[in-house]
LOKOL-362408 format. One record per residue (C-alpha): residue number from 1; chain; x, y, z. Coordinates in Angstrom, 2 decimals. Layout:
N
 seq mol      c1      c2      c3
 NUM   A       X       Y       Z
...
REM end
This chain:
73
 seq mol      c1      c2      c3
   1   A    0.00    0.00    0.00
   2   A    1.27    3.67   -0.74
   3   A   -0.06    6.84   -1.35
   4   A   -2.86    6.64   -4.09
   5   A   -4.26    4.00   -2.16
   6   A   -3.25    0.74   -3.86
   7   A   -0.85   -0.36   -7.27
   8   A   -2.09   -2.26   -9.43
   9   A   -4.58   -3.23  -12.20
  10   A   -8.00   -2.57  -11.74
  11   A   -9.20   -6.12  -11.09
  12   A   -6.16   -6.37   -8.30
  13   A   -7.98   -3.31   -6.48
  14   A  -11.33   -4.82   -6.87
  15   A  -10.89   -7.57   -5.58
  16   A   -8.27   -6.29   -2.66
  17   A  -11.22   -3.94   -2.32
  18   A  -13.97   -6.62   -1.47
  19   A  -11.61   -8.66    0.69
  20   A  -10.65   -5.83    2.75
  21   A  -14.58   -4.70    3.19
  22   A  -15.57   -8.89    3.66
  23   A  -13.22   -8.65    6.60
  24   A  -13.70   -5.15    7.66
  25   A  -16.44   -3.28    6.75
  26   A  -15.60    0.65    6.99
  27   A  -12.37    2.21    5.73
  28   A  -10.65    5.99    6.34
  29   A   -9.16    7.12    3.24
  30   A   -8.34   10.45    1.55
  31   A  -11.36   12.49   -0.64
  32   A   -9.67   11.08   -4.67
  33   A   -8.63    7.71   -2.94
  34   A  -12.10    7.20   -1.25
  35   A  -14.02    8.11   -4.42
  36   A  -11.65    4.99   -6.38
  37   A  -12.86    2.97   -3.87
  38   A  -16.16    3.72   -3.75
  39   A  -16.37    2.98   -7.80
  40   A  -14.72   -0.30   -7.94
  41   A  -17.42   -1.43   -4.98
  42   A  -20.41    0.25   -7.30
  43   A  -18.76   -1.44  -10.47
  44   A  -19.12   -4.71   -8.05
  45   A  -22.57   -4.59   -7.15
  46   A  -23.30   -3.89  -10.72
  47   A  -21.28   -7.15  -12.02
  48   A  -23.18   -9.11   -9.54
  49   A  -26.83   -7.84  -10.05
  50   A  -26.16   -8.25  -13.92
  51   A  -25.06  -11.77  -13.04
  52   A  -28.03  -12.32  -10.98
  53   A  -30.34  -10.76  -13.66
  54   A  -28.88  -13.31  -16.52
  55   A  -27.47   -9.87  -18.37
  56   A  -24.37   -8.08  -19.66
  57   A  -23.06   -4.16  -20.27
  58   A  -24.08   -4.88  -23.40
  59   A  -27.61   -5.35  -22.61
  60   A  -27.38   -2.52  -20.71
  61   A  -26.52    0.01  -23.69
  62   A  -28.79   -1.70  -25.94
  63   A  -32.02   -0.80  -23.34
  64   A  -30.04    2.68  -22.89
  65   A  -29.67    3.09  -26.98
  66   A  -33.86    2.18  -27.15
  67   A  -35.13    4.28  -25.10
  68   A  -33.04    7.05  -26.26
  69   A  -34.43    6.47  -30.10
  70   A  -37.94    6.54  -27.78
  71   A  -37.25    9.74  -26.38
  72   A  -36.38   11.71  -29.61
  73   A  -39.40   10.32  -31.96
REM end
């Protein structure tokens, strides 16, 4: 661990990330090191509701790209 929180890929620091809270819970970190954080947990809970749901990203733009076309007819 440094400064900057963690080095490393991004999947390294997700998954030191939900070890660390599995064990944990809470964590005191800087404002820009915090807010890293904070998005590889969101970007966690959104793998594993997709997962759960039986979709992908891609579904996800596709329902996104619809109801845009929706919205401008």
């Amino acid at each position: 661990m440094n400064r900057g929180w963690c080095i490393g890929s991004r999947g390294f620091k997700k998954g030191l990330a939900r070890d660390y809270f599995q064990n944990h819970g809470a964590i005191q970190m800087e404002h820009a090191d915090l807010r890293q954080l904070n998005e590889l947990r969101w970007e966690a809970y959104l793998d594993a509701s997709l997962t759960a749901l039986s979709k992908t990203e891609a579904d996800l733009k596709h329902a996104k790209r619809l109801r845009n076309l929706r919205n401008e007819q």
